[in-house]
N, C-alpha and C positions, 0 to 999 in steps of 0.2 A: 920668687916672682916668675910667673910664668905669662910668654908676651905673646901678643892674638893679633899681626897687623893686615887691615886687609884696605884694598886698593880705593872702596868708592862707600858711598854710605848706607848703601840698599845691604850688601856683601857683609858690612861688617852690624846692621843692625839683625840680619839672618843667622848671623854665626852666633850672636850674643843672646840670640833669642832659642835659638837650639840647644847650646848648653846650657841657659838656665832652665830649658824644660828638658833635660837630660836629669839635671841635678834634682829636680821637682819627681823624676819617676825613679831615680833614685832612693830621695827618702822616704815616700813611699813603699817602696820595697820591704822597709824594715820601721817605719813608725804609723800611724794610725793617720796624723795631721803632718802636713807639710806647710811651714810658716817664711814670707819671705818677705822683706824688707825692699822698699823701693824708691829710688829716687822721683825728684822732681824735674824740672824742665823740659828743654825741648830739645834735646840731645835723646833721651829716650824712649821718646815716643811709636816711631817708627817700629821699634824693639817691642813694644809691647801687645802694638796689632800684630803682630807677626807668631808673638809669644800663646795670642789668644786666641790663635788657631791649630793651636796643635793639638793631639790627641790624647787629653788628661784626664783622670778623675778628680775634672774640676771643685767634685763639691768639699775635697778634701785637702784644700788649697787655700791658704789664707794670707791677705797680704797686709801690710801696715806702709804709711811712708816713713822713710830713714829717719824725715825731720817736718816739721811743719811752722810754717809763718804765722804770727800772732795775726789773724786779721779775719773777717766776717765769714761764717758755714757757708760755703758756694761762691765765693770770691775767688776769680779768676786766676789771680798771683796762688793761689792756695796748690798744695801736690794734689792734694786729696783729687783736688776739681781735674786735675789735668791725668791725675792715674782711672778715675772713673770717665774719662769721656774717651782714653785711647785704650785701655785694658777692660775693665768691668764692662763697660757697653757692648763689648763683644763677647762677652762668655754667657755661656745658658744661664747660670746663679747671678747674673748680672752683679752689683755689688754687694750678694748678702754676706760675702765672706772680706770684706774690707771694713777693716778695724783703725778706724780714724783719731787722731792725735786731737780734740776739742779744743783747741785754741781760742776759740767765740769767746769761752770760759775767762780768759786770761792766761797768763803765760805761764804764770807757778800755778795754780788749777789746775790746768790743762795737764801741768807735768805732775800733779798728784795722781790726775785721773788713769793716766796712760800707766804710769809705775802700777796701780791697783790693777789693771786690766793684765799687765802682762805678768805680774806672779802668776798669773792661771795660765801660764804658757810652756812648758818643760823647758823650751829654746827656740833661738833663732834660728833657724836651718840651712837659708842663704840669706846671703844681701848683694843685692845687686846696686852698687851706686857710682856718683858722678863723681867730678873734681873739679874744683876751680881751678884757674893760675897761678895762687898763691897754696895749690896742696891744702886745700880743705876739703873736708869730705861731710856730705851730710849737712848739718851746721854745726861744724867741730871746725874751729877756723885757730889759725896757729897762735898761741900765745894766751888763747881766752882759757879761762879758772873753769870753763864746762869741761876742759880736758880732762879735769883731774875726777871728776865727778863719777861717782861708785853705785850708784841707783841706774836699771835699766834705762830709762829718759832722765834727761838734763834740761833744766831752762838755760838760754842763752838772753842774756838781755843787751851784750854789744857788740852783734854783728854789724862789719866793716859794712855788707852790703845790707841795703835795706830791704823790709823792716827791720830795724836793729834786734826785735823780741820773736823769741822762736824759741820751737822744742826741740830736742834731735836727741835720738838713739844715741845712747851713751859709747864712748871707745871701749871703756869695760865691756859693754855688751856686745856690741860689731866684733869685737875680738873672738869669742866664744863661737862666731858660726863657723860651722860646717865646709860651708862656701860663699868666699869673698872674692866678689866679681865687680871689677870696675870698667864702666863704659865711658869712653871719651872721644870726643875727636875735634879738629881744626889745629889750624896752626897758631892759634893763641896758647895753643897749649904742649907745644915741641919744647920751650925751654926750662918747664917744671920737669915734663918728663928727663927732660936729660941731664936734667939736677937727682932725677929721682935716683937714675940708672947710674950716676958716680955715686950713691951711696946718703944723698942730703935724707936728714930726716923731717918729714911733714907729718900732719894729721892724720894721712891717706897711709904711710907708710908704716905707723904706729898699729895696724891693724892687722901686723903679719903676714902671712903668704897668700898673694892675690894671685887674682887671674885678669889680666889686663886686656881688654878691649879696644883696639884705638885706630886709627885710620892713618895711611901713609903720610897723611899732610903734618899729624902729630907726632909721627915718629921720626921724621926729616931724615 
């Protein structure tokens, strides 16, 4: 584990957005496509105007979210809507290079469709994502039979939070990247972390060596 804490929330959305576009000209470096997995909410927002100004060869940059909610194309609660209107709107390719999780489809559809799509992917490269208070990452939430699941995308059909139905990037797969990067901050979320840091195993921790992003208030 490697821990990233910084004082206020401008400081630690700049810091998370320089090393995922550090790790972005990295692989680069040495692969043709750089592929990177992305949360939802409003915790990384900030992150990703920041991330879509830097100076990338955008066109070979591809994003997916971690996980997506069963619910209507362009639906507010959706990642997709919230990763195209703070990241894709700012980049010259706008969204041509975001690879959408179909959930309109249905929930086991939608996880056929994305499984098809991502065989044609060599790997994940980064993932950059969130955490709940109870150590869930993605929609991989502790105790649900999606954990156990061996295809790159998993349906989830009883998530705690709603909508219960959702897709998420499998643990088997989050495992395999290159770089795993998690952003979090508030103090709603000081006392997972310091479950984390005695050694508790969660969803989040089941993904091996992170790189922890997190703000003073959640490191306490």
């Amino acid at each position: 584990m490697h821990w990233h804490v910084y004082s206020d929330d401008e400081s630690l959305a700049q810091a998370c957005a320089d090393f995922i576009a550090e790790a972005i000209a990295d692989t680069l470096g040495h692969k043709a496509l750089c592929h990177v997995a992305l949360p939802g909410g409003n915790t990384p927002a900030r992150c990703f105007q920041l991330l879509a100004v830097q100076d990338l060869d955008w066109q070979r940059v591809f994003w997916l979210p971690a996980d997506e909610r069963t619910l209507p194309a362009g639906h507010q609660e959706r990642n997709d809507t919230m990763i195209r209107a703070n990241l894709c709107a700012l980049l010259p390719n706008g969204d041509d290079n975001l690879i959408t999780i179909p959930t309109e489809l249905g929930t086991e559809q939608a996880a056929v469709v994305i499984n098809e799509k991502l065989k044609t992917i060599d790997s994940l490269d980064i993932a950059l994502l969130g955490m709940g208070e109870d150590g869930h990452t993605a929609s991989l939430f502790p105790g649900d039979p999606a954990l156990d699941g061996t295809d790159a995308a998993v349906a989830v059909y009883q998530s705690p939070k709603p909508p219960p139905q959702r897709v998420s990037l499998s643990l088997n797969y989050l495992q395999q990247c290159r770089y795993k990067v998690v952003l979090t901050r508030g103090e709603g979320k000081r006392e997972i972390i310091q479950r984390i840091k005695t050694g508790e195993a969660f969803p989040i921790t089941m993904l091996g060596n992170l790189h922890w992003f997190i703000d003073a208030s959640a490191d306490g």
